[in-house]
N, C-alpha and C positions, 0 to 999 in steps of 0.2 A: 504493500500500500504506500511506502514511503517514496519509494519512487518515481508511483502515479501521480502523487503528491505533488513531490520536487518537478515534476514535466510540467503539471498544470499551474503552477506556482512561480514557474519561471517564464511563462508567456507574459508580453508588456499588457497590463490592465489597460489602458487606454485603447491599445490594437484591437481587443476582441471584447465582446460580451462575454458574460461569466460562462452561460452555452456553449460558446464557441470557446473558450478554454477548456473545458471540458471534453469538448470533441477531441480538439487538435491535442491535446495532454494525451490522452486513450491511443488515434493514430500515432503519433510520436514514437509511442513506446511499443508499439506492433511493429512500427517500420524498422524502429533499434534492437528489435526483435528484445525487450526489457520486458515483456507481453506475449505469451504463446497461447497454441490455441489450445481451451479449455482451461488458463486460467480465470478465478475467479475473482471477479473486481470489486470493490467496496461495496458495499449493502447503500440504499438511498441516502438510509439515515445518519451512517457513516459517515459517510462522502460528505452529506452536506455539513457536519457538524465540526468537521477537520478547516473545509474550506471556509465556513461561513458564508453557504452559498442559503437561497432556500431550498427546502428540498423541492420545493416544483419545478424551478430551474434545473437539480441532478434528475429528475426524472423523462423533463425534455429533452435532455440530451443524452440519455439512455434511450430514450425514444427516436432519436434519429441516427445514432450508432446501429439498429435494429435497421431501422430503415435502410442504411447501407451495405446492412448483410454480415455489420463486423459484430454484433454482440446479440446475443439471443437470451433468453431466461426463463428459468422453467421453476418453478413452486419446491419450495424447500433448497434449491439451491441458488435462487437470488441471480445473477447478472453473471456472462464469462464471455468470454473472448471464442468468436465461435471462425475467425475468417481470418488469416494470418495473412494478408493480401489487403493490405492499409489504403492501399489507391480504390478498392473497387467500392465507387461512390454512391452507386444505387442499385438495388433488386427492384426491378420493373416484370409486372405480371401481362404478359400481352395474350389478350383474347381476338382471335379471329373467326370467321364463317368456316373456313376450311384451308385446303393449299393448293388452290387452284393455281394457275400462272401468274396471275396477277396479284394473287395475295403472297405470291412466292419471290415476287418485286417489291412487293412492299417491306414483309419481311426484309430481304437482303438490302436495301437501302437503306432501311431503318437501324440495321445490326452497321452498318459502314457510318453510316453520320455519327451514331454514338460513339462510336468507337469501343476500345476494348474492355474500357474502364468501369460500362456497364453491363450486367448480366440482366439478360436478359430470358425467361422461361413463356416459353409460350404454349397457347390450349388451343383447340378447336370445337367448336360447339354444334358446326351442321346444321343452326338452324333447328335444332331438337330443342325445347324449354325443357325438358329433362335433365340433358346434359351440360344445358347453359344454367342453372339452377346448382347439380355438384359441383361441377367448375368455381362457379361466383361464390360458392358457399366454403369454397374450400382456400381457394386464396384469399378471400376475405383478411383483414388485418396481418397480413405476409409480407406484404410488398410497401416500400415507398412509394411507388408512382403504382396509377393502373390505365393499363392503354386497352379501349374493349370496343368492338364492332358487336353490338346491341342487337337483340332478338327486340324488334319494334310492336312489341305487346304490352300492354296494362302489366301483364304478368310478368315479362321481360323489365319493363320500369321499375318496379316495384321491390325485385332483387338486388339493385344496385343504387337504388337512390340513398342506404344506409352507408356508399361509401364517403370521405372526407373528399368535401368539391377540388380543394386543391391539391388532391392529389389522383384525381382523374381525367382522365382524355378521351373522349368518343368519339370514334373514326367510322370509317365506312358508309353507312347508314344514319342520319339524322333521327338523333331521339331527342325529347325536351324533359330536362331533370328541372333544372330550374335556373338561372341567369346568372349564376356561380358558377356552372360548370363548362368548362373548356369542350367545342369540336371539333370535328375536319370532315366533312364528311360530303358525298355525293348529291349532284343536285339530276333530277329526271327530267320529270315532265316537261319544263321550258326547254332545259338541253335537248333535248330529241324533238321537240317540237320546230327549235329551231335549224336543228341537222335535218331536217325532212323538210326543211324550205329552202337549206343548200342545195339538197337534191332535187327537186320540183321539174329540174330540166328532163332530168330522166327516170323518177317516180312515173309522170306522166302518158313514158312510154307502157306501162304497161295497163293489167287489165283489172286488176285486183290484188290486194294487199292479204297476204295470210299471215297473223301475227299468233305466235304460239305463247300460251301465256296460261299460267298456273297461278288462280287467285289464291289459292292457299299453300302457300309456298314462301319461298324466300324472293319470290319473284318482286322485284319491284313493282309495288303500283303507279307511280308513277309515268311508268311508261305505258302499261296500257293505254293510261291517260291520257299522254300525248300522242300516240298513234292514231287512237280513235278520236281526236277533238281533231287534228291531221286530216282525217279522213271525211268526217263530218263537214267541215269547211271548205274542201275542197272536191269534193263530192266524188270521189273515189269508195269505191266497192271495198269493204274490211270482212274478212272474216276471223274466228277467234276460234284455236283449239287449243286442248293442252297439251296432246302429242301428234307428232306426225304420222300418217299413214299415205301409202303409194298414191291412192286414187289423187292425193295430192297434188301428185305432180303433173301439174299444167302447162302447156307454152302461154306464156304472156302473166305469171303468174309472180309477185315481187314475196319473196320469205324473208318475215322479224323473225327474228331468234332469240333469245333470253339467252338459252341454256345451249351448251354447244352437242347435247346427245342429238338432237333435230338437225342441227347442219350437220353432221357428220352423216346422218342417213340422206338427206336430201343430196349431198355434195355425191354421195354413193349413185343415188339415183339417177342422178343428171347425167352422171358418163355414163352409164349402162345402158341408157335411154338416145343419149348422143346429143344431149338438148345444150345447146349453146348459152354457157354461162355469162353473163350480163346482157345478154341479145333477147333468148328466147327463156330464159328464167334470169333473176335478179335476186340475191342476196344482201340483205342489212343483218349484222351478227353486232350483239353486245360482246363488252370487254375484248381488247384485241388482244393480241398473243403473238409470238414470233413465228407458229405454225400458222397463222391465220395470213399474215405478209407475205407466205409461198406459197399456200397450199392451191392449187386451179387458177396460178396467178394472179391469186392476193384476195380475200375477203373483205370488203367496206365494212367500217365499223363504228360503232358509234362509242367512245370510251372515257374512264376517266384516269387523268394521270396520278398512277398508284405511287408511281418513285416522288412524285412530288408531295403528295399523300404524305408518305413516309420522312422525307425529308423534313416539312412543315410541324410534324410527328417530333422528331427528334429534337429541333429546336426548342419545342415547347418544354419540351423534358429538359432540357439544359438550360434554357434561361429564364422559363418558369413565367413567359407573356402570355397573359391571358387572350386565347384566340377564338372566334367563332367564324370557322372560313368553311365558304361553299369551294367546292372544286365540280364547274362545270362536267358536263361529257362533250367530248369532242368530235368531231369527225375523222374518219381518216376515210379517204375514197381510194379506191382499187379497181381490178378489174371488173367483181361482180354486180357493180352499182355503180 
């Protein structure tokens, strides 16, 4: 304890708050390895009564030692040294939909901006309230920061609105906790509404719109939205399924796509069929993908950028600016539209 002491005692009192003595005394002595992992470090009341701190002050800063992954504490043994790695500044709990490509960019950008310094543990929820429920229930009070792509239900809100505002971030999908909390998250129905007036020159070549779309799903509504308000106004033929089947396949027929299980049977179809891709069929496919850039010389798509997602992501984590930022969908045009 003398030690921990003499480290915290010798930082200049005007430089840090008593907190931040406290921390920096703690890393100090990890870093001069004077601190190994599984020792135990003064009791609250200890601590506070050596330094003349109060204890709610040693207890905030036992609370952000935690939060960085270097100090854990379990019932009958009080507070220790759980992380011999002084630099590693934050455990961040990242919840996603899945690992699709695009979340596998967000991902890798997100682990590149922060660099090495933070660990990071990530889940996948699918879109199951089952599994987004163990998940949230289980990292609950784990992590310093929590980065989460929201199952957008009552039920979904309702498991996360007990976390602390400033130490959360919601990304992917737009949920509303309450005007404390930090998002980044995808905007629909104006973006596609307005990619479908980019395209108008060559929408109009065809005969009808099939947009596949699963209202009880992770499927954005949004987009339906704008498809059919798209279609409404401009008096094009819409029709709506949730999966695709062959009699589908029509000349003169344009395919939305959500989900890429549909294009990849339609893309099937079309060559077997011999139907000339952006001529005599047309493709619009959500979220692009680097197979989507080659695949029948290139898929049009309508997307949102996940690395920038991510980057926007990391910065908040670092420099802790309170953000509530839309990120469009964009177009990208190719051969099949």
């Amino acid at each position: 304890m003398s030690i921990l002491l003499s480290a915290i005692k010798s930082l200049d009192q005007g430089a840090f708050t008593k907190q931040e003595k406290i921390v920096r005394g703690v890393t100090s002595c990890i870093q001069d390895e004077l601190l190994c992992y599984g020792d135990v470090l003064p009791s609250v009341n200890k601590l506070s009564s050596n330094l003349g701190f109060a204890r709610e002050t040693v207890v905030k800063a036992y609370g952000e030692l935690k939060e960085r992954g270097l100090v854990n504490s379990k019932q009958g043994l009080g507070y220790f040294i759980a992380n011999h790695a002084a630099d590693q500044q934050l455990n961040i709990g990242l919840v996603l939909y899945g690992f699709q490509t695009f979340q596998q960019d967000f991902y890798n950008k997100f682990r590149k901006c922060l660099g090495s310094q933070f660990n990071i543990d990530v889940f996948f929820h699918h879109n199951n309230i089952q599994m987004y429920e163990s998940i949230i229930n289980s990292i609950k009070h784990k992590y310093g920061m929590y980065v989460i792509a929201p199952i957008q239900t009552s039920e979904g809100r309702a498991l996360i609105e007990g976390f602390p505002d400033d130490k959360l971030l919601l990304i992917d999908r737009y949920q509303y906790i309450n005007e404390n909390v930090a998002s980044i998250s995808q905007e629909f129905e104006q973006s596609l509404y307005r990619v479908c007036e980019l395209l108008e020159d060559r929408i109009q070549d065809f005969d009808k719109i099939l947009l596949y779309y699963k209202a009880d799903s992770d499927n954005p509504a949004g987009i339906y939205d704008a498809i059919n308000e798209y279609c409404r106004t401009h008096d094009i033929r819409l029709e709506v399924y949730e999966e695709y089947e062959l009699s589908h396949m029509q000349k003169g027929t344009l395919f939305c796509t959500v989900g890429d299980t549909e294009l990849w049977q339609i893309l099937k179809d079309t060559k077997e069929l011999n139907f000339k891709l952006g001529d005599e069929i047309g493709i619009l496919s959500h979220n692009d993908s680097p197979v989507k850039e080659i695949i029948s010389g290139g898929i049009t798509t309508f997307s949102t950028d996940f690395k920038l997602m991510a980057a926007e992501a990391a910065d908040f984590i670092i420099n802790r600016k309170f953000t509530n930022r839309i990120i469009p969908s964009e177009l990208i045009r190719r051969k099949s539209l």
